[in-house]
Legacy VTK file of the C-alpha trace (Angstrom):
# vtk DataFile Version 3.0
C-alpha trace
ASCII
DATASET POLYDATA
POINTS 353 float
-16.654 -5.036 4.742
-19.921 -3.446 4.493
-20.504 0.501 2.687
-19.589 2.456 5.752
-16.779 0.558 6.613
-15.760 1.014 3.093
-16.416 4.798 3.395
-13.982 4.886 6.055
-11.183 2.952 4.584
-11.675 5.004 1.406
-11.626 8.220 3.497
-8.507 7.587 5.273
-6.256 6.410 1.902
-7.788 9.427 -0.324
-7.262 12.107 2.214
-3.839 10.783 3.642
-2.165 9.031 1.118
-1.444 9.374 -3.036
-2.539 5.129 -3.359
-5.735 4.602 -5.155
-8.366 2.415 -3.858
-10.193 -0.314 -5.536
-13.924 -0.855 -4.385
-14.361 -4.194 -6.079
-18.380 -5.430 -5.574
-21.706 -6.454 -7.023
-24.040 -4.907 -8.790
-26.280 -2.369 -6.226
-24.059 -2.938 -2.885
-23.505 0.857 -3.165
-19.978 1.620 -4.440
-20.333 4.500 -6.481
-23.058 6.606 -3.629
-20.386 5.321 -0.895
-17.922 7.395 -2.624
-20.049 10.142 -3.839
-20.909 10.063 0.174
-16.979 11.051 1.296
-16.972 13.078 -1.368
-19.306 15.428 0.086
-18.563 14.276 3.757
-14.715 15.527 2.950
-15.558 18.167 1.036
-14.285 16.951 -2.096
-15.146 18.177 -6.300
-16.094 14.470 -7.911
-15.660 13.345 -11.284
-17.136 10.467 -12.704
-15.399 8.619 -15.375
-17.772 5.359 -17.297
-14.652 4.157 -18.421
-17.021 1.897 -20.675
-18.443 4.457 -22.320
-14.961 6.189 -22.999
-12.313 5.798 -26.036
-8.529 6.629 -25.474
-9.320 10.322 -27.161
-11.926 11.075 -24.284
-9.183 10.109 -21.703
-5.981 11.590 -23.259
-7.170 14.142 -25.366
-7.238 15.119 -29.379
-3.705 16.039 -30.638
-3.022 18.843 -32.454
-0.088 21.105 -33.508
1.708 23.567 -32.465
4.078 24.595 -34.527
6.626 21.890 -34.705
5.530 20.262 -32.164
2.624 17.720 -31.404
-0.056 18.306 -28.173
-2.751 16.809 -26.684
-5.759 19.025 -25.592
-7.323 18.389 -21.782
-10.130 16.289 -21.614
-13.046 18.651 -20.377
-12.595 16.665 -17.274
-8.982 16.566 -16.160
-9.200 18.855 -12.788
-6.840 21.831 -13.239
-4.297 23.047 -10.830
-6.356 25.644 -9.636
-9.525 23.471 -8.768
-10.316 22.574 -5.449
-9.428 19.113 -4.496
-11.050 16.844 -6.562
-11.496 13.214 -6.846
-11.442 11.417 -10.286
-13.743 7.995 -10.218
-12.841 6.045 -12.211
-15.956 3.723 -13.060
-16.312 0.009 -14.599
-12.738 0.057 -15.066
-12.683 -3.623 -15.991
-15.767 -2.645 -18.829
-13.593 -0.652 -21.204
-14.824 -2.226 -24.415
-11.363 -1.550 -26.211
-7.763 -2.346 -24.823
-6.032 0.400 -25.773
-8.439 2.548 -23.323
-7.585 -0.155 -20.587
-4.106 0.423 -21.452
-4.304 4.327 -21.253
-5.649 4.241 -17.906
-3.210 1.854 -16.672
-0.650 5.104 -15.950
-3.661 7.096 -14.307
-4.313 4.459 -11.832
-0.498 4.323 -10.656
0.172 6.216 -7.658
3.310 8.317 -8.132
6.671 7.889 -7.496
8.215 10.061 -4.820
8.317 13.660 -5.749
6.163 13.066 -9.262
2.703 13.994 -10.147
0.347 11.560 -10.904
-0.179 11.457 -14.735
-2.262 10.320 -17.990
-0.374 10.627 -21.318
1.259 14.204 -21.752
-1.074 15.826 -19.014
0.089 15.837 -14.971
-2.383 15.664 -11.601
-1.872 17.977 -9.470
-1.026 16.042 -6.309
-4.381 17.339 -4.286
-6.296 15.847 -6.644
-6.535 11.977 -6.026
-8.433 8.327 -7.709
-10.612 5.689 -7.259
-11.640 2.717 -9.495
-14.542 0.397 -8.616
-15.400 -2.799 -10.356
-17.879 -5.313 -10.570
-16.377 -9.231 -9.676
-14.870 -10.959 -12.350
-16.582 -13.691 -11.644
-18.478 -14.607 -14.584
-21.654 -12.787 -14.008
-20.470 -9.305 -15.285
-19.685 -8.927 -18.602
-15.849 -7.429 -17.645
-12.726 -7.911 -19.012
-9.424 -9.754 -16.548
-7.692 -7.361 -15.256
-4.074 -8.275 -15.305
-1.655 -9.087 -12.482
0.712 -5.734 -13.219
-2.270 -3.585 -12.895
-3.887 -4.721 -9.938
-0.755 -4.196 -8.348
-0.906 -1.035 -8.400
-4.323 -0.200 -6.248
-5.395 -1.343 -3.145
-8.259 -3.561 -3.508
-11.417 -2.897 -1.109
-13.983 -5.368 -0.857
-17.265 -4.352 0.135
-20.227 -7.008 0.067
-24.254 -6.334 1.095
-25.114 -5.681 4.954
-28.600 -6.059 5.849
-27.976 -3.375 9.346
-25.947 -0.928 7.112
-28.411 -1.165 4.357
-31.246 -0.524 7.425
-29.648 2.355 8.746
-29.663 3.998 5.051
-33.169 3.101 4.697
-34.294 4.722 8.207
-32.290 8.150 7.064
-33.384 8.548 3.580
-37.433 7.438 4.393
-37.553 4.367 2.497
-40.969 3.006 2.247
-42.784 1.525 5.351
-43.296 -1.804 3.981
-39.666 -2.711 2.302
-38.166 -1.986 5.260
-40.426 -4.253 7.196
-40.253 -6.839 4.633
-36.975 -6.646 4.737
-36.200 -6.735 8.247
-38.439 -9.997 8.237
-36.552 -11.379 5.348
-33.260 -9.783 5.488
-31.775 -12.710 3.204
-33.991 -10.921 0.251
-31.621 -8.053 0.566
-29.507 -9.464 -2.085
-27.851 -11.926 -3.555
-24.225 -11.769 -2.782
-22.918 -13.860 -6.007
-18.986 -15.268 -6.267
-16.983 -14.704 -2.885
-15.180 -11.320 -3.655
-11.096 -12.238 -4.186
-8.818 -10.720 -6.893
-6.117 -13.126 -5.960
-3.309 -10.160 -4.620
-0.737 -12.126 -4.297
2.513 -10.079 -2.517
5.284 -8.143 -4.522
7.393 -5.323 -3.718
5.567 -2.338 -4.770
2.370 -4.654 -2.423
4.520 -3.876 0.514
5.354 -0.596 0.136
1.965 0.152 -0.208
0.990 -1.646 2.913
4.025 0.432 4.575
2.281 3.750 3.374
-0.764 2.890 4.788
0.431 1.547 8.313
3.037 5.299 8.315
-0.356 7.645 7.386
-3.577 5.775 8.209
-5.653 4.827 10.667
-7.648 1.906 10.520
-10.384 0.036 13.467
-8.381 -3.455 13.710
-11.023 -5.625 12.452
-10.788 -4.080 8.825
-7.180 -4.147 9.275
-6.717 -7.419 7.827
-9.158 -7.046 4.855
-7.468 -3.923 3.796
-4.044 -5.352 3.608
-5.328 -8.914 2.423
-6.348 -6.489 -0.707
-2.587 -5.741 -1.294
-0.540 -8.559 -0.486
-3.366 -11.183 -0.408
-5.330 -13.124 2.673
-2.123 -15.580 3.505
0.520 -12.582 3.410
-1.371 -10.214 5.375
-2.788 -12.626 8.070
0.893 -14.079 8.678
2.301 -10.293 8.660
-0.716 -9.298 11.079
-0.184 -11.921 13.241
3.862 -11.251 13.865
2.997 -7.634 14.349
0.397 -8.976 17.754
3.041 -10.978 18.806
5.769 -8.430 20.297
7.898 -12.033 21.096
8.308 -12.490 17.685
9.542 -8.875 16.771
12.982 -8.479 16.145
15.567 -6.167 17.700
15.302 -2.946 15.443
18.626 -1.667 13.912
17.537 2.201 15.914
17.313 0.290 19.375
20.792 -1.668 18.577
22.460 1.578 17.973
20.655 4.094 20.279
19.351 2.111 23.119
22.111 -1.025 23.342
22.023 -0.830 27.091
17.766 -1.688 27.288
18.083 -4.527 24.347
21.162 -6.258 24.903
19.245 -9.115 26.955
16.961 -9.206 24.162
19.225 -9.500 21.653
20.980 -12.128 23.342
18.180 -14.176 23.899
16.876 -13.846 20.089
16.163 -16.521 18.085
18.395 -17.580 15.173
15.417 -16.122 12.852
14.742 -13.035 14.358
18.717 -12.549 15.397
18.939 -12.877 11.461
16.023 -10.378 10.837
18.457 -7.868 13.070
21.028 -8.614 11.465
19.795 -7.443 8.538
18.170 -4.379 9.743
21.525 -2.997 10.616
22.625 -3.663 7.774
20.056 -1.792 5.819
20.447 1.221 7.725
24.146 1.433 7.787
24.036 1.362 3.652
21.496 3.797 4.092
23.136 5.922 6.821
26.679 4.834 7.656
27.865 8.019 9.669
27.383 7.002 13.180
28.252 9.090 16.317
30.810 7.743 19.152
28.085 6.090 21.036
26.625 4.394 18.063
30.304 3.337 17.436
30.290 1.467 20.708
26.890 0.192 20.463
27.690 -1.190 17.298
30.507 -3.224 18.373
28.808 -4.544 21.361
26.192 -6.032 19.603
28.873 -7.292 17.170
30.516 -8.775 20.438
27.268 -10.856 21.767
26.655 -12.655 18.366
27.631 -16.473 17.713
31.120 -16.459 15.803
29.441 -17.453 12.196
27.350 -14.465 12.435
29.542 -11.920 13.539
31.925 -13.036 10.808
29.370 -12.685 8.136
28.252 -9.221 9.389
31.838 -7.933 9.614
32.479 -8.912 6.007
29.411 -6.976 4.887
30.037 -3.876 6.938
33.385 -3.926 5.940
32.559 -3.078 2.253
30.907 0.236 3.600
33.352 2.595 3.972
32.279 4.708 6.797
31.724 1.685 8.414
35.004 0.293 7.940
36.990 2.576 8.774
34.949 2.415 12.678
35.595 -1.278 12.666
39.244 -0.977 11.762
39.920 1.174 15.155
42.567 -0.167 17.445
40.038 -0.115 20.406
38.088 -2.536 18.682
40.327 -4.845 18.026
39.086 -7.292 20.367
36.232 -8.068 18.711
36.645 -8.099 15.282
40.209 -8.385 14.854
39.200 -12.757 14.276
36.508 -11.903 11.864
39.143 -9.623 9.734
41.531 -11.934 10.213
39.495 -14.690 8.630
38.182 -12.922 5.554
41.987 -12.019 5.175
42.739 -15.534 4.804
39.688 -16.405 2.779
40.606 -13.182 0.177
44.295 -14.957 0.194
LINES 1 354
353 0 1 2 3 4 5 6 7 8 9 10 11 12 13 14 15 16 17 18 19 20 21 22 23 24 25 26 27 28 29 30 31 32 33 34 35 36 37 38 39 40 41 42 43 44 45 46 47 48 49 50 51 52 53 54 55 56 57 58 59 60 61 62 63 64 65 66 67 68 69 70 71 72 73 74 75 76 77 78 79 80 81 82 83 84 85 86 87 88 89 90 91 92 93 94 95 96 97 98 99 100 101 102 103 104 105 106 107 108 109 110 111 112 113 114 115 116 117 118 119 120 121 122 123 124 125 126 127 128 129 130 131 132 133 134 135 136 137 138 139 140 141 142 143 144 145 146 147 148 149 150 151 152 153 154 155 156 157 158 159 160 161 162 163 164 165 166 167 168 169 170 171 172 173 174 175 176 177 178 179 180 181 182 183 184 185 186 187 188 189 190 191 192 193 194 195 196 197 198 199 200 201 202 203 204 205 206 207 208 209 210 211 212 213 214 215 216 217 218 219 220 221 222 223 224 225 226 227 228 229 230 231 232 233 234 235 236 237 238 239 240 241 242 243 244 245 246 247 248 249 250 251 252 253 254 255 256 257 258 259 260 261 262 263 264 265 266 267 268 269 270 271 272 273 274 275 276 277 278 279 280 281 282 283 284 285 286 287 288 289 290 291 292 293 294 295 296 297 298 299 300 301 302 303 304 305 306 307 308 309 310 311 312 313 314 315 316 317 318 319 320 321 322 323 324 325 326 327 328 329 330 331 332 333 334 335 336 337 338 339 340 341 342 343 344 345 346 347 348 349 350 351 352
């Protein structure tokens, strides 16, 4: 993507979400100004770490003593609770010289869990406060350390390569000389040299796809950056095959909400499913009845009807799971349902004998 797209994609995850955003790019394409740029654009404070400049003192702090016990001061530049909403930038990540700083920052650069601040060593982020990274490629070129698999995992990766119209459009606002911008647009392949392809390898994970579930619940995205910004989670061949089953409305299962509130308007889907995405129900249900195993009377009946429609193997395996929920087994084991699943509890009876 180009800098304004990446402005836009950066926009949307700092102001709606607690993930941080990797701009990973070469030298000049305009990383650090595109952020500076929503900074102001948002009105956000921004800090700029060089993280290659920086030991682990400048990012933790210099301990010291209080009575019995041991403290770290605040670095002059951790944002305080009180600050307006700031964002940290954290810069040449992958140039820290020494690897215990790469190590310190590893925590800062993990979003938090659920209901946790954001942290670096003894000192918490308050949770408007929010982080970047950008990198150069480490392709050879830079002089940048690997950055491991666990830590990449933990940001979403935004590539943003050289556009000669984006670049135009900048030059045209800010009054860039006459003559480079005529050069330019005569020999727009002088703009620069792109380098290495731009690919960190994502590969998918768990914590990948609950990132890529954050973003889908809180952001909004144009659909042709859609499948860069997840392919910088869960990697090109994850996101295109997830992007592509999403388009495809044939290929999307029966939700477990639409089995148990709206039986009557999917039963003819479910019935006509798939084996796959029958299977991909299947477990849905399942899911949500760990997760929430009260159900109302209607649910009840819902519930049993689509127990009722599926091929015998299936309904017997989904019986013997639901059966080791309580709540749920004690609905199954109702005389009124008998019908139906008095076979399948019949033949885990035998099996358990």
């Amino acid at each position: 993507m180009n800098v304004e797209q990446m402005k836009l994609v950066v926009r949307e995850i700092l102001t709606r979400t607690d993930l941080t955003p990797c701009i990973v790019g070469h030298r000049g394409v305009g990383k650090s100004a595109g952020i500076l740029q929503v900074c102001r654009e948002a009105g956000l404070n921004y800090v700029s770490l060089r993280l290659g400049q920086m030991e682990v003192g400048d990012l933790v702090g210099i301990p010291y003593r209080e009575g019995e016990v041991m403290r770290w001061s605040r670095p002059s530049w951790w944002p305080l609770d009180s600050d307006a909403p700031t964002v940290v930038h954290c810069d040449e990540l992958n140039r820290a010289q020494q690897e215990d700083t790469l190590q310190a920052i590893f925590q800062f650069v993990e979003p938090p869990a659920a209901g946790r601040r954001r942290a670096l060593h003894t000192h918490q982020l308050d949770p408007r406060h929010k982080v970047v990274v950008t990198i150069n490629p480490p392709d050879g070129t830079y002089q940048v350390a690997t950055l491991d698999r666990a830590l990449l995992d933990r940001m979403v990766m935004v590539y943003v390569e050289t556009d000669y119209s984006c670049w135009a459009r900048h030059a045209e606002k800010n009054s860039f000389d006459a003559d480079v911008r005529q050069f330019l647009a005569a020999h727009s392949q002088m703009l620069a040299r792109q380098g290495s392809p731009l690919d960190m390898q994502m590969e998918p994970s768990e914590r990948a796809w609950e990132m890529v579930s954050t973003l889908r619940r809180n952001c909004r995205f144009p659909r042709d950056l859609e499948m860069e910004v997840y392919a910088g989670i869960v990697g090109n061949e994850a996101a295109a095959l997830f992007l592509q089953w999403c388009t495809d409305n044939r290929a999307r299962p029966v939700s477990a909400d639409e089995v148990l509130d709206g039986w009557d308007e999917v039963e003819e889907r479910v019935r006509a499913q798939r084996d796959d995405l029958q299977a991909a129900t299947l477990n849905l249900l399942v899911a949500r009845l760990r997760h929430q195993p009260r159900l109302s009377p209607a649910q009840e009946r819902n519930l049993v009807a689509y127990i009722d429609v599926l091929p015998r193997d299936l309904r017997f395996g989904l019986v013997k799971t639901l059966l080791k929920i309580p709540a749920v087994a004690a609905v199954l084991s109702k005389d009124e349902y008998d019908a139906v699943v008095l076979d399948a509890i019949a033949q885990i009876s035998r099996e358990a004998s």
